[in-house]
mmCIF file as Biopython writes it, N, C-alpha, C and O atoms, coordinates in Angstrom:
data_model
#
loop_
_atom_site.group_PDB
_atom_site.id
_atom_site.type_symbol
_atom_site.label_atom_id
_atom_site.label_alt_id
_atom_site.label_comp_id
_atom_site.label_asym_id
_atom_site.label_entity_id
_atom_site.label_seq_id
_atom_site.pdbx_PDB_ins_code
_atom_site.Cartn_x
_atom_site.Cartn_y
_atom_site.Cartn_z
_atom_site.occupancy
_atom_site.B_iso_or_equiv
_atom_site.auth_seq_id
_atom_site.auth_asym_id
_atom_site.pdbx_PDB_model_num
ATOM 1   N N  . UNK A ? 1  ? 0.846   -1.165  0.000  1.0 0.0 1  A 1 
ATOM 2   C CA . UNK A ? 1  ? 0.000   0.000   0.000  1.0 0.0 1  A 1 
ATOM 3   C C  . UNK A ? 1  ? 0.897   1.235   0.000  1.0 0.0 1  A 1 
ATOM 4   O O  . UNK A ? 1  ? 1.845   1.329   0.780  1.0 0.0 1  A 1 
ATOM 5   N N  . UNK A ? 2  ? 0.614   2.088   -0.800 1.0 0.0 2  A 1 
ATOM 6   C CA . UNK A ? 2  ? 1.281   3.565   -0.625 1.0 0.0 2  A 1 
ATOM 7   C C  . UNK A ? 2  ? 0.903   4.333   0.338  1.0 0.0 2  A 1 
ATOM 8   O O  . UNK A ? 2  ? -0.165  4.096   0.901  1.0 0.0 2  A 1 
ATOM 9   N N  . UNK A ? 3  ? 1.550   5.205   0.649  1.0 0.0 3  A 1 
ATOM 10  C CA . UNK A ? 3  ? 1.588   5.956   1.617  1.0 0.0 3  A 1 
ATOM 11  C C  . UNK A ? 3  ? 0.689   7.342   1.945  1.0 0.0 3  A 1 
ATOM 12  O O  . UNK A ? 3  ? 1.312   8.386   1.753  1.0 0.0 3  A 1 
ATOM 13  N N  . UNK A ? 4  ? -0.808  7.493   2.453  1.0 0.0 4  A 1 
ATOM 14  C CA . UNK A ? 4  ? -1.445  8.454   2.233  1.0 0.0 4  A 1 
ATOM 15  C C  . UNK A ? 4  ? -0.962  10.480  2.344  1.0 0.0 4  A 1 
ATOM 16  O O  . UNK A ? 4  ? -0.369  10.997  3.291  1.0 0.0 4  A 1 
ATOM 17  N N  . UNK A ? 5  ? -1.317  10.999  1.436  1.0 0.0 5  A 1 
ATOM 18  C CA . UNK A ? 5  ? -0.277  11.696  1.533  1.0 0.0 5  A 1 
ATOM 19  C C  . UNK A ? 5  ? -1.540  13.020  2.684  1.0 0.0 5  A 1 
ATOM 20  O O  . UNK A ? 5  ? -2.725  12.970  2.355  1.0 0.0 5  A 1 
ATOM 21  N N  . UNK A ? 6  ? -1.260  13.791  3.589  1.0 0.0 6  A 1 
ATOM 22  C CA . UNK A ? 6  ? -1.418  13.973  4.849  1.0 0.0 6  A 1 
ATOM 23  C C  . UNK A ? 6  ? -2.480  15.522  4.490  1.0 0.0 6  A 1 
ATOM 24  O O  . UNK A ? 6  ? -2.990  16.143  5.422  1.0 0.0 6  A 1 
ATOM 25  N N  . UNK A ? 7  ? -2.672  15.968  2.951  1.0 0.0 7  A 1 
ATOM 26  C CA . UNK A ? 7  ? -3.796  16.707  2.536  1.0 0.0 7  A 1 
ATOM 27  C C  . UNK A ? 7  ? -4.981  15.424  2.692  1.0 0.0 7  A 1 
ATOM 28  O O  . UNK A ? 7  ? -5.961  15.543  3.427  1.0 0.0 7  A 1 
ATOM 29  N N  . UNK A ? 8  ? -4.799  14.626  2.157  1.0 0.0 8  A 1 
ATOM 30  C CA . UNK A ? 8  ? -6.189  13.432  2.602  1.0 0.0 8  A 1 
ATOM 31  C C  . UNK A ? 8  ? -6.889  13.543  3.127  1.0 0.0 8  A 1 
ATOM 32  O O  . UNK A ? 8  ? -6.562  14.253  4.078  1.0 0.0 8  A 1 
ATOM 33  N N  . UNK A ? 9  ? -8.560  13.057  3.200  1.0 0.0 9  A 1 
ATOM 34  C CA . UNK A ? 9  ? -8.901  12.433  4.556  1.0 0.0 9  A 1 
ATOM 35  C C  . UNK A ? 9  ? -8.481  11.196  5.775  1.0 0.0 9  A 1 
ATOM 36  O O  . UNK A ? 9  ? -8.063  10.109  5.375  1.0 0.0 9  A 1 
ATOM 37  N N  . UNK A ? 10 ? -8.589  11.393  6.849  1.0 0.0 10 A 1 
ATOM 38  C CA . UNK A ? 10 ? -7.930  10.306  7.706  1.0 0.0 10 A 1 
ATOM 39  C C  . UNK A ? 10 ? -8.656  8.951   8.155  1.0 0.0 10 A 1 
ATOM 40  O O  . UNK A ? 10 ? -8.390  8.112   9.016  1.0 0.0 10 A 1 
ATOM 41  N N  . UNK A ? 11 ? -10.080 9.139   6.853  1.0 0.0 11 A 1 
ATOM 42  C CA . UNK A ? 11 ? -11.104 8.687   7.104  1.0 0.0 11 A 1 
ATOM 43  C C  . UNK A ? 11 ? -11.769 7.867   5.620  1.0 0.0 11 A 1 
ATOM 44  O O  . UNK A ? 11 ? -11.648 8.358   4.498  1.0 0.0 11 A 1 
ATOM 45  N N  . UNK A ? 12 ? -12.239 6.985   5.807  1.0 0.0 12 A 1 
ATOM 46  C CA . UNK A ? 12 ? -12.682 6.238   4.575  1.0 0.0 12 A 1 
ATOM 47  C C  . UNK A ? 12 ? -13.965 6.540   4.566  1.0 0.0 12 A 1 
ATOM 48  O O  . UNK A ? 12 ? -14.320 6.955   5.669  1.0 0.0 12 A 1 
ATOM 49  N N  . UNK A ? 13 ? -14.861 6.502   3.732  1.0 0.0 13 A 1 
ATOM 50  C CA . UNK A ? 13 ? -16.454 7.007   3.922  1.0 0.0 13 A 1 
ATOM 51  C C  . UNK A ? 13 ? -17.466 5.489   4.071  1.0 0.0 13 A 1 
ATOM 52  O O  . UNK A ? 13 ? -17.326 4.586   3.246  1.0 0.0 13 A 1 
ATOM 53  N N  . UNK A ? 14 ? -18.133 5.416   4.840  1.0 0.0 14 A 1 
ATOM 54  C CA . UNK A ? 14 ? -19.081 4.252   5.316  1.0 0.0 14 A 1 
ATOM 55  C C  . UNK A ? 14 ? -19.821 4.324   3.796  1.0 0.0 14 A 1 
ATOM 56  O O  . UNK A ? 14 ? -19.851 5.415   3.226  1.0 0.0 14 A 1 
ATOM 57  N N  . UNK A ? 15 ? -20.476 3.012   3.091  1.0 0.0 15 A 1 
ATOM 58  C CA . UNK A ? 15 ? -21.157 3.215   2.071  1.0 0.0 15 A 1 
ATOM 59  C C  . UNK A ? 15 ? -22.494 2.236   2.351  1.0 0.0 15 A 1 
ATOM 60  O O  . UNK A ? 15 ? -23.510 2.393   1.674  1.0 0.0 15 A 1 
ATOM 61  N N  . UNK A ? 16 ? -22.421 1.308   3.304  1.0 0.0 16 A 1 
ATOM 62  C CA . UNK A ? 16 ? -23.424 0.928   4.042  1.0 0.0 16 A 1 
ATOM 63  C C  . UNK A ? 16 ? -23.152 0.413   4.790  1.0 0.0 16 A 1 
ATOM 64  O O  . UNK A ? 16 ? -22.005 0.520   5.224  1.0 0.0 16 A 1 
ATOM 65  N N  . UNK A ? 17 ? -24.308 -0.652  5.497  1.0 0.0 17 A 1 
ATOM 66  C CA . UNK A ? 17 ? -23.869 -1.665  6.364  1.0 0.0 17 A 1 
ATOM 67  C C  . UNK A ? 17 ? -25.318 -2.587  7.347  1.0 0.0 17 A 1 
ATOM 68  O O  . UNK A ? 17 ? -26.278 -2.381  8.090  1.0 0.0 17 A 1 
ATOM 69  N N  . UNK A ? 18 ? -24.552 -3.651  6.654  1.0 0.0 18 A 1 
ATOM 70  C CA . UNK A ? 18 ? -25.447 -4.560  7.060  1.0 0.0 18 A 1 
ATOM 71  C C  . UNK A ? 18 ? -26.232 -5.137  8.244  1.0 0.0 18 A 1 
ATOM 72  O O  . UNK A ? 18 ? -25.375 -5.792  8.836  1.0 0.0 18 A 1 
ATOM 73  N N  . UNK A ? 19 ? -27.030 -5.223  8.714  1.0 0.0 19 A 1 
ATOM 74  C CA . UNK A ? 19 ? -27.559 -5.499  9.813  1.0 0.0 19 A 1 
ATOM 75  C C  . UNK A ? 19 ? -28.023 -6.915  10.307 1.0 0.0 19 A 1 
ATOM 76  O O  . UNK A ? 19 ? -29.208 -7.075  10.011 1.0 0.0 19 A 1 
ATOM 77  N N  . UNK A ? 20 ? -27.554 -7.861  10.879 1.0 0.0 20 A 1 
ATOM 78  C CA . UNK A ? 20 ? -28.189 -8.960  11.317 1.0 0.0 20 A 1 
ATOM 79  C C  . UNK A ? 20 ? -28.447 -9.303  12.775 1.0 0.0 20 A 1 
ATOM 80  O O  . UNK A ? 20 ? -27.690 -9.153  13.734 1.0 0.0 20 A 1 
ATOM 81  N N  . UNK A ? 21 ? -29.654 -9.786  12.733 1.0 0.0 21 A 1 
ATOM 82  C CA . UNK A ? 21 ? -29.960 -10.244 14.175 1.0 0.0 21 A 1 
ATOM 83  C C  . UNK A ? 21 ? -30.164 -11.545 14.643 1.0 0.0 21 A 1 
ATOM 84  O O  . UNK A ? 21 ? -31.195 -12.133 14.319 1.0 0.0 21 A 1 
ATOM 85  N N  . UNK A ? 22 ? -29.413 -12.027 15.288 1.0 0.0 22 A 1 
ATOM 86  C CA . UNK A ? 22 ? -29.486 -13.410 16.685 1.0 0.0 22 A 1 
ATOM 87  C C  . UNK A ? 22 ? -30.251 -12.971 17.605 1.0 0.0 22 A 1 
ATOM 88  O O  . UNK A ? 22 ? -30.040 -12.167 18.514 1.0 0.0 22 A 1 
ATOM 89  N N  . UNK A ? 23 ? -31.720 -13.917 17.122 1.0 0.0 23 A 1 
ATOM 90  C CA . UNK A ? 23 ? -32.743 -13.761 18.270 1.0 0.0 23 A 1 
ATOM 91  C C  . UNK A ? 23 ? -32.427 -14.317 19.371 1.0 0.0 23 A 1 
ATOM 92  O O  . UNK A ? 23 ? -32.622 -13.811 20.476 1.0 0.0 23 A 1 
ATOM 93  N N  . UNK A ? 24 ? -31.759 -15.732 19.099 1.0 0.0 24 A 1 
ATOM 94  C CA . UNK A ? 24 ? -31.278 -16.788 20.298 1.0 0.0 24 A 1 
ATOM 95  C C  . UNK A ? 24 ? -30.027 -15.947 21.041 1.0 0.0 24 A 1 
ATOM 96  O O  . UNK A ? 24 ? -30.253 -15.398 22.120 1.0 0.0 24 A 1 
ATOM 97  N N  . UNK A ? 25 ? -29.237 -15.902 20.671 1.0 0.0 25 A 1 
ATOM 98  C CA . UNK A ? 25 ? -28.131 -15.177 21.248 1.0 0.0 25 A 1 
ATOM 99  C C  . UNK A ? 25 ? -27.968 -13.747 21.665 1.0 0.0 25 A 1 
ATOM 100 O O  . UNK A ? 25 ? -26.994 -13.177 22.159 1.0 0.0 25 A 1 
ATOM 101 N N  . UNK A ? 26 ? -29.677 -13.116 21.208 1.0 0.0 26 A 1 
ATOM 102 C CA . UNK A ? 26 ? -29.647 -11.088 21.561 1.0 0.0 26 A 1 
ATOM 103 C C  . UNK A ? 26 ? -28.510 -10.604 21.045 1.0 0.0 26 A 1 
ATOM 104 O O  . UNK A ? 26 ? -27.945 -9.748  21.726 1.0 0.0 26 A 1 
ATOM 105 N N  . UNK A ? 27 ? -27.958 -10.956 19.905 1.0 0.0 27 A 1 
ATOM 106 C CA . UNK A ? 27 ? -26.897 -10.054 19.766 1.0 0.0 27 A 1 
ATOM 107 C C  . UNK A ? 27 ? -27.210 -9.731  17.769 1.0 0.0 27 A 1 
ATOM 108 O O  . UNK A ? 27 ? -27.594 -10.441 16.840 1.0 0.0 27 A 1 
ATOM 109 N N  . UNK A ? 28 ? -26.823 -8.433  17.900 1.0 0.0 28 A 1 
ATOM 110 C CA . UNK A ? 28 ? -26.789 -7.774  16.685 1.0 0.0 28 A 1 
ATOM 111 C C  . UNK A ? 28 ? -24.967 -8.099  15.661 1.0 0.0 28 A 1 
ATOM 112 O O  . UNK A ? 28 ? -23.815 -8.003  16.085 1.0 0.0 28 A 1 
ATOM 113 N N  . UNK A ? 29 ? -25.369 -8.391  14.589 1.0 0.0 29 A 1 
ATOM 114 C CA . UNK A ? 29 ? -23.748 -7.948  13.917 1.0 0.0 29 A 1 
ATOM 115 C C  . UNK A ? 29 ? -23.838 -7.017  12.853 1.0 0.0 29 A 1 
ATOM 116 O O  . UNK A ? 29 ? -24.699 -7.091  11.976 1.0 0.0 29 A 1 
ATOM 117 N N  . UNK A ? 30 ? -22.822 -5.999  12.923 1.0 0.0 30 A 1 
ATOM 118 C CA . UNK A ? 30 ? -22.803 -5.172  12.059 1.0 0.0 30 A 1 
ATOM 119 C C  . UNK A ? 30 ? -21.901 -4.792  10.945 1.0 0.0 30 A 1 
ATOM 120 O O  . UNK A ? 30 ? -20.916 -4.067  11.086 1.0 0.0 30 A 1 
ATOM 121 N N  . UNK A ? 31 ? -22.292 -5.319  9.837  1.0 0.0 31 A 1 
ATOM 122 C CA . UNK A ? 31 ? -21.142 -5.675  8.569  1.0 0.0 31 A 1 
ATOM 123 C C  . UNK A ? 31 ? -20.830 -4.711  7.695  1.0 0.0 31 A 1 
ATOM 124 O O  . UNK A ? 31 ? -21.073 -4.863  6.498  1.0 0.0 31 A 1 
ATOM 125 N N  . UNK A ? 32 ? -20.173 -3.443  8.242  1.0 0.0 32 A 1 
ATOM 126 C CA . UNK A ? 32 ? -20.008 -2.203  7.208  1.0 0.0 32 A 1 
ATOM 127 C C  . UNK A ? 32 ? -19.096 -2.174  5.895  1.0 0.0 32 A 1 
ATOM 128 O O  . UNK A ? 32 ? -18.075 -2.853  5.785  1.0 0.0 32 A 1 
ATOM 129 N N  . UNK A ? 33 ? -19.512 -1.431  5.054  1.0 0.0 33 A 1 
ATOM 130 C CA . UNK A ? 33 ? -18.472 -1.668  4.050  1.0 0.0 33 A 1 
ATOM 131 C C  . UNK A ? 33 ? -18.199 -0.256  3.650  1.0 0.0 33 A 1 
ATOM 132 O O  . UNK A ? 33 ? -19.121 0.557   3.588  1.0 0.0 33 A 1 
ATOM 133 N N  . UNK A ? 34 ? -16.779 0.113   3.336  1.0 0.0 34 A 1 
ATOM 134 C CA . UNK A ? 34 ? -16.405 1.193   2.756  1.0 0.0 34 A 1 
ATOM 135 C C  . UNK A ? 34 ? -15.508 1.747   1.958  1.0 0.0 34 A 1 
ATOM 136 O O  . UNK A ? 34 ? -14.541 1.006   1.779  1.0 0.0 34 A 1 
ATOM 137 N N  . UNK A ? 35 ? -15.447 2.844   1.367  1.0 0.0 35 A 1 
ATOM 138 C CA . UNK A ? 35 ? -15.304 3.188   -0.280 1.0 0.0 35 A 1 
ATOM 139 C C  . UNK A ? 35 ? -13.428 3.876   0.435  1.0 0.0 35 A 1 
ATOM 140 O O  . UNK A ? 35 ? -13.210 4.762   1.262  1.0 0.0 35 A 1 
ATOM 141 N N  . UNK A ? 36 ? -12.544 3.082   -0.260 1.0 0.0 36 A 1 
ATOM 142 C CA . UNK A ? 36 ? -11.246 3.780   0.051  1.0 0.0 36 A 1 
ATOM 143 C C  . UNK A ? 36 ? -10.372 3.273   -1.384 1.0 0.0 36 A 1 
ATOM 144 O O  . UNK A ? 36 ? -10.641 2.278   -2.058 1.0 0.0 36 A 1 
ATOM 145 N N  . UNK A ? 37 ? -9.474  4.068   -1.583 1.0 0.0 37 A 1 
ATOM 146 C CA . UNK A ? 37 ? -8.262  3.886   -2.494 1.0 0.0 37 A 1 
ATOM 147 C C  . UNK A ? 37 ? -8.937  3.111   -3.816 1.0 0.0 37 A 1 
ATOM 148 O O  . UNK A ? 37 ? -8.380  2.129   -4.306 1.0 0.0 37 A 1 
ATOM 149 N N  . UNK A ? 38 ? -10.605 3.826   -4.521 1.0 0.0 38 A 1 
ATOM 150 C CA . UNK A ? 38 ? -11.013 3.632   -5.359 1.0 0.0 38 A 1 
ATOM 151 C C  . UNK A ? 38 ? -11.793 2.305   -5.778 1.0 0.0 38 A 1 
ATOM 152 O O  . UNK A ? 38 ? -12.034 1.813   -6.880 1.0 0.0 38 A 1 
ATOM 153 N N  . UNK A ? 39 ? -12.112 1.894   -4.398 1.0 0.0 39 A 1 
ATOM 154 C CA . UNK A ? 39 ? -12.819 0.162   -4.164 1.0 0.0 39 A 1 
ATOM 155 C C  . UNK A ? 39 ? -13.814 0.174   -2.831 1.0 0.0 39 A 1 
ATOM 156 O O  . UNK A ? 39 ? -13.728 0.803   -1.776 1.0 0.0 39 A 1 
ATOM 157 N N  . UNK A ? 40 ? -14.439 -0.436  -3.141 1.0 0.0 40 A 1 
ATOM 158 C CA . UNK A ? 40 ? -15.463 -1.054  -1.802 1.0 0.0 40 A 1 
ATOM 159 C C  . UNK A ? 40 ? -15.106 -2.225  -1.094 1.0 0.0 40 A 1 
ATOM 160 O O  . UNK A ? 40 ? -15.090 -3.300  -1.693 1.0 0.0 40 A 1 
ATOM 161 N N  . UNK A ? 41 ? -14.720 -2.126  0.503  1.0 0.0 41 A 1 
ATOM 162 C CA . UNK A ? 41 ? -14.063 -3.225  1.253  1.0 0.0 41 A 1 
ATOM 163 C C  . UNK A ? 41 ? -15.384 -3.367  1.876  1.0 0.0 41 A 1 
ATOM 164 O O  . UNK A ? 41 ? -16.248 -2.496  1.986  1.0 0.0 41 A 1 
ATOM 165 N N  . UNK A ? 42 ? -15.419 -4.533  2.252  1.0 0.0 42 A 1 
ATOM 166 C CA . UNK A ? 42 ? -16.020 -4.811  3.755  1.0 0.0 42 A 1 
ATOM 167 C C  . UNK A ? 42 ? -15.561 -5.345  4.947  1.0 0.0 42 A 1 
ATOM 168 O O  . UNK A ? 42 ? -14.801 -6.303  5.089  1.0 0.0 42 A 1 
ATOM 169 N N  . UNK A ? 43 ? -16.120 -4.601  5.856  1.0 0.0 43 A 1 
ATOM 170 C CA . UNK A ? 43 ? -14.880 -4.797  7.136  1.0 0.0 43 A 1 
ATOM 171 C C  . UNK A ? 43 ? -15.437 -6.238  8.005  1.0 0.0 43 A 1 
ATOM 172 O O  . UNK A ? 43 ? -16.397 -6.944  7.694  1.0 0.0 43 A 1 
ATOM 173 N N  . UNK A ? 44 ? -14.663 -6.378  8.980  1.0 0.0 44 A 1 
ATOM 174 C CA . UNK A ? 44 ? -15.029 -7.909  9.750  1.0 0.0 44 A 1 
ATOM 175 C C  . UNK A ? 44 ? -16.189 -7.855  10.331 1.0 0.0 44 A 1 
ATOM 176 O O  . UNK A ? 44 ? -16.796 -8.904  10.547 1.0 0.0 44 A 1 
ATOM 177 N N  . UNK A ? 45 ? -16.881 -6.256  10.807 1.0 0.0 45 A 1 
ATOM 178 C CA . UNK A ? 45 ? -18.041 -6.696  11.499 1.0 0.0 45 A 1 
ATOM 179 C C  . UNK A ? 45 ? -18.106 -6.190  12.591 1.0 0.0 45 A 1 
ATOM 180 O O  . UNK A ? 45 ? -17.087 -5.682  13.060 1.0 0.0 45 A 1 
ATOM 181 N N  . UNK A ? 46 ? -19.095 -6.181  13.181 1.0 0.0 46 A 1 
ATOM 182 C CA . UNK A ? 46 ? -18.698 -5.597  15.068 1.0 0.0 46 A 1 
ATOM 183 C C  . UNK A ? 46 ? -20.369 -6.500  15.632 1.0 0.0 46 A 1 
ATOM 184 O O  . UNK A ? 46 ? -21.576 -6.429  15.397 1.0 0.0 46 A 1 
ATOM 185 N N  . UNK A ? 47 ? -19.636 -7.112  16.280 1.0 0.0 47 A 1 
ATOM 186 C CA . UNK A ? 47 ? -20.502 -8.419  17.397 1.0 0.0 47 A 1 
ATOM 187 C C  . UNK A ? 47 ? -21.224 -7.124  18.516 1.0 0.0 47 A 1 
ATOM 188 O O  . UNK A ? 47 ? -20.526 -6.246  19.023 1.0 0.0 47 A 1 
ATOM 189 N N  . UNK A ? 48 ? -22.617 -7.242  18.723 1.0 0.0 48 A 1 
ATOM 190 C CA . UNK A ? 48 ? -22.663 -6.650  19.887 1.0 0.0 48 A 1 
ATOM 191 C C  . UNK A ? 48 ? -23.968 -7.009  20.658 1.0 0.0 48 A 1 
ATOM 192 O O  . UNK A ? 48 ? -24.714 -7.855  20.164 1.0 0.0 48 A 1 
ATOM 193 N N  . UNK A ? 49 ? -24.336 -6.324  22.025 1.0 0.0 49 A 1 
ATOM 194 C CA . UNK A ? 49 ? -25.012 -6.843  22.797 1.0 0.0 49 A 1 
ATOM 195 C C  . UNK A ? 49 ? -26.789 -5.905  21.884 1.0 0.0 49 A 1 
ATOM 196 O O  . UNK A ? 49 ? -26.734 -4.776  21.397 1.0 0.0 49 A 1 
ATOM 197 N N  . UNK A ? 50 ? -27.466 -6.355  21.896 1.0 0.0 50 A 1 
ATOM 198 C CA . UNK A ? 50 ? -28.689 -5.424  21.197 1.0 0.0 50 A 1 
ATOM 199 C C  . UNK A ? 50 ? -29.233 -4.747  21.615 1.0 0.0 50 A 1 
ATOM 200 O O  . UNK A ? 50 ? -30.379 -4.691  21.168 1.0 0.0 50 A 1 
ATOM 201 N N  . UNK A ? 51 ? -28.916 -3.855  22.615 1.0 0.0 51 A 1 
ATOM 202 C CA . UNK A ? 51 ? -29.195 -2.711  23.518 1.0 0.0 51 A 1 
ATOM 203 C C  . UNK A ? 51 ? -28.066 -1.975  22.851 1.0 0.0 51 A 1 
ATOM 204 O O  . UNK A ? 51 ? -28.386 -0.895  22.355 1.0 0.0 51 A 1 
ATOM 205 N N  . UNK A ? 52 ? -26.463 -2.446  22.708 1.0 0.0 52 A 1 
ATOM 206 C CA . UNK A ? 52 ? -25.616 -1.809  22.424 1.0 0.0 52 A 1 
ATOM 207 C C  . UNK A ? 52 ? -25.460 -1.410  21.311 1.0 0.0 52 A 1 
ATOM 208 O O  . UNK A ? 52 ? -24.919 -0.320  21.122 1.0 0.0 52 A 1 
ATOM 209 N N  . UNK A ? 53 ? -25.960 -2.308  20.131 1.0 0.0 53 A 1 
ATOM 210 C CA . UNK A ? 53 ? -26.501 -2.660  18.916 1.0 0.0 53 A 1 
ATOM 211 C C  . UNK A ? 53 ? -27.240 -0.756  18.433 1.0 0.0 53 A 1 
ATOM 212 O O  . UNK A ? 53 ? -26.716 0.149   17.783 1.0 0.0 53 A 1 
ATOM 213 N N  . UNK A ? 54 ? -28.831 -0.861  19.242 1.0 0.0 54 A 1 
ATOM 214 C CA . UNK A ? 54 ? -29.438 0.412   19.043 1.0 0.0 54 A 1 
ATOM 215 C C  . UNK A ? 54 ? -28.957 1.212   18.969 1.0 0.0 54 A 1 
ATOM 216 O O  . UNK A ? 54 ? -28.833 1.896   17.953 1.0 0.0 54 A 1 
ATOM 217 N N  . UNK A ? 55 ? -28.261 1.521   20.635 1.0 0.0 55 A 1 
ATOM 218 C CA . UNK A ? 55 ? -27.323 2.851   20.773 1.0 0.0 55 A 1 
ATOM 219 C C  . UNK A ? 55 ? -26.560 3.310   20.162 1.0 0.0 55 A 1 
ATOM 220 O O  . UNK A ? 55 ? -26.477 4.538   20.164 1.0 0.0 55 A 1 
ATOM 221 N N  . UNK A ? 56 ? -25.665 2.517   19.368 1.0 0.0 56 A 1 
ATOM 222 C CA . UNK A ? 56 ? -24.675 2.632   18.542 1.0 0.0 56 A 1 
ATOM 223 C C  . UNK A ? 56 ? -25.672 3.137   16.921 1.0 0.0 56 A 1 
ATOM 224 O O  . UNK A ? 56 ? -25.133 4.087   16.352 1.0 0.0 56 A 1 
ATOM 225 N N  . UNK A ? 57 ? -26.743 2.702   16.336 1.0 0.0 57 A 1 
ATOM 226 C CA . UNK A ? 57 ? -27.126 2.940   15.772 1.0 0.0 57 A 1 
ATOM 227 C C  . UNK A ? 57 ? -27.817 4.707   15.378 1.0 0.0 57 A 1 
ATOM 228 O O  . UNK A ? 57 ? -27.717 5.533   14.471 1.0 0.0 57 A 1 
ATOM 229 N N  . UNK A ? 58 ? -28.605 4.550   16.867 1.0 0.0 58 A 1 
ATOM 230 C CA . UNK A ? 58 ? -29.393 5.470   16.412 1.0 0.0 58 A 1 
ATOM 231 C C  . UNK A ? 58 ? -28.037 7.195   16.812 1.0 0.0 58 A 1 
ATOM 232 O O  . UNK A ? 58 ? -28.213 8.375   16.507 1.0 0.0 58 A 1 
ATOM 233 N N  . UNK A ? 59 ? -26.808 6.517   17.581 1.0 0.0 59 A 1 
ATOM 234 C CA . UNK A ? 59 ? -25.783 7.695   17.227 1.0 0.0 59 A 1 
ATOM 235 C C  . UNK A ? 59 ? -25.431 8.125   16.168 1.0 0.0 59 A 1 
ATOM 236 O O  . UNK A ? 59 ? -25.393 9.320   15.875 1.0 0.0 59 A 1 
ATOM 237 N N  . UNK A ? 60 ? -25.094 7.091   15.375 1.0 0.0 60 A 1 
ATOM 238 C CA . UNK A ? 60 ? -24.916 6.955   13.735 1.0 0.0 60 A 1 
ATOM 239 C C  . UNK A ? 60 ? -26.188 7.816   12.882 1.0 0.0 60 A 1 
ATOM 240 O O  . UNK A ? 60 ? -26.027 8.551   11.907 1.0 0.0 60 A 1 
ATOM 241 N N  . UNK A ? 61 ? -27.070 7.586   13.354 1.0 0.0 61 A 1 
ATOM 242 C CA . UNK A ? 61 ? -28.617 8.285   12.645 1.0 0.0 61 A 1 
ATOM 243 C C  . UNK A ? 61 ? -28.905 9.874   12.892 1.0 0.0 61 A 1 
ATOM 244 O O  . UNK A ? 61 ? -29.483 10.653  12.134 1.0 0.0 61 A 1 
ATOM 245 N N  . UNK A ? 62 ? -28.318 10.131  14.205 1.0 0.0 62 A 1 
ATOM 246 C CA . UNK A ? 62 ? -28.186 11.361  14.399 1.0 0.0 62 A 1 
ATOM 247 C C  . UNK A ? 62 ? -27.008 12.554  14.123 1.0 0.0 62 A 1 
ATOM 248 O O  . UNK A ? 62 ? -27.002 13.751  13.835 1.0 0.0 62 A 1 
ATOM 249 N N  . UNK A ? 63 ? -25.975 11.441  14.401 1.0 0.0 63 A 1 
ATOM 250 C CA . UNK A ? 63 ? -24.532 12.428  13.417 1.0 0.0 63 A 1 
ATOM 251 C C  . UNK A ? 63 ? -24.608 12.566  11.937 1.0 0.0 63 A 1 
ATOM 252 O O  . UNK A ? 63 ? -23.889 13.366  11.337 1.0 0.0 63 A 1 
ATOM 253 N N  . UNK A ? 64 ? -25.815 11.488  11.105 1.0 0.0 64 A 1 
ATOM 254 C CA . UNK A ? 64 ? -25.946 11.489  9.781  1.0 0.0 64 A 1 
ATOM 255 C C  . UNK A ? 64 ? -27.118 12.851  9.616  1.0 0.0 64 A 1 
ATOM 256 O O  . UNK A ? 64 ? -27.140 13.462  8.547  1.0 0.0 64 A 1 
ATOM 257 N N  . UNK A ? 65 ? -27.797 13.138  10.433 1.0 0.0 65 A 1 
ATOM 258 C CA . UNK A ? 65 ? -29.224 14.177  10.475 1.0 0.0 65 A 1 
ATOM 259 C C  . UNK A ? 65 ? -28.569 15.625  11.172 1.0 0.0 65 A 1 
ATOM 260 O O  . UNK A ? 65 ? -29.329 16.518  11.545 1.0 0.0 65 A 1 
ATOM 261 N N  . UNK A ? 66 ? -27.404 15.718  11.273 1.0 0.0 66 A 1 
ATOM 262 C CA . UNK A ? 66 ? -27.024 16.831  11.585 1.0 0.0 66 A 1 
ATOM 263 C C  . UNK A ? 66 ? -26.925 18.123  11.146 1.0 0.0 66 A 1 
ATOM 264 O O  . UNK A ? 66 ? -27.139 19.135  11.813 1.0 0.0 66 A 1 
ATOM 265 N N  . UNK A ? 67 ? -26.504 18.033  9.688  1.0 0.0 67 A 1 
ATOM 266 C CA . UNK A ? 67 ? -27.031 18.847  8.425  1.0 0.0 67 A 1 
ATOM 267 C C  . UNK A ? 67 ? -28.257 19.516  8.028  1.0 0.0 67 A 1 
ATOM 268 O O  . UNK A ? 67 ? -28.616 20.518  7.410  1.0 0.0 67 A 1 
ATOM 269 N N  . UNK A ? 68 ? -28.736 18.534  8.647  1.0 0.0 68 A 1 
ATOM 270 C CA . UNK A ? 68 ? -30.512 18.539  7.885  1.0 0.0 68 A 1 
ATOM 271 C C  . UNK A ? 68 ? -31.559 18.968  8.879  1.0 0.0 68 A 1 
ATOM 272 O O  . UNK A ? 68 ? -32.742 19.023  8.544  1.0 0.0 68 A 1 
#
């Protein structure tokens, strides 16, 4: 990989992300994928408890409605 040069962003842009739920296990996984160095990755995921799941969400929903 080359070396980002430091005018950049330090940040890759989210382009979605997937949502699944374990009813048996209460836990949410969250499978984001995002747009860097001219490609769409998807990342490993983030395991979480589904209380933690929401919270984390609806932060995401409100830093996205900030503009608007």
């Amino acid at each position: 990989m080359y070396p980002v040069p430091t005018e950049e962003a330090s940040f890759f842009p989210l382009t979605k992300c997937e949502v699944d739920f374990d009813r048996q296990k209460n836990r949410v996984t969250l499978l984001p994928s995002f747009y860097a160095f001219g490609c769409e990755y998807t990342g490993r995921g983030l395991l979480l408890e589904r209380d933690d799941a929401f919270r984390l969400i609806a932060a995401i929903e409100k830093a996205l409605s900030v503009g608007n």
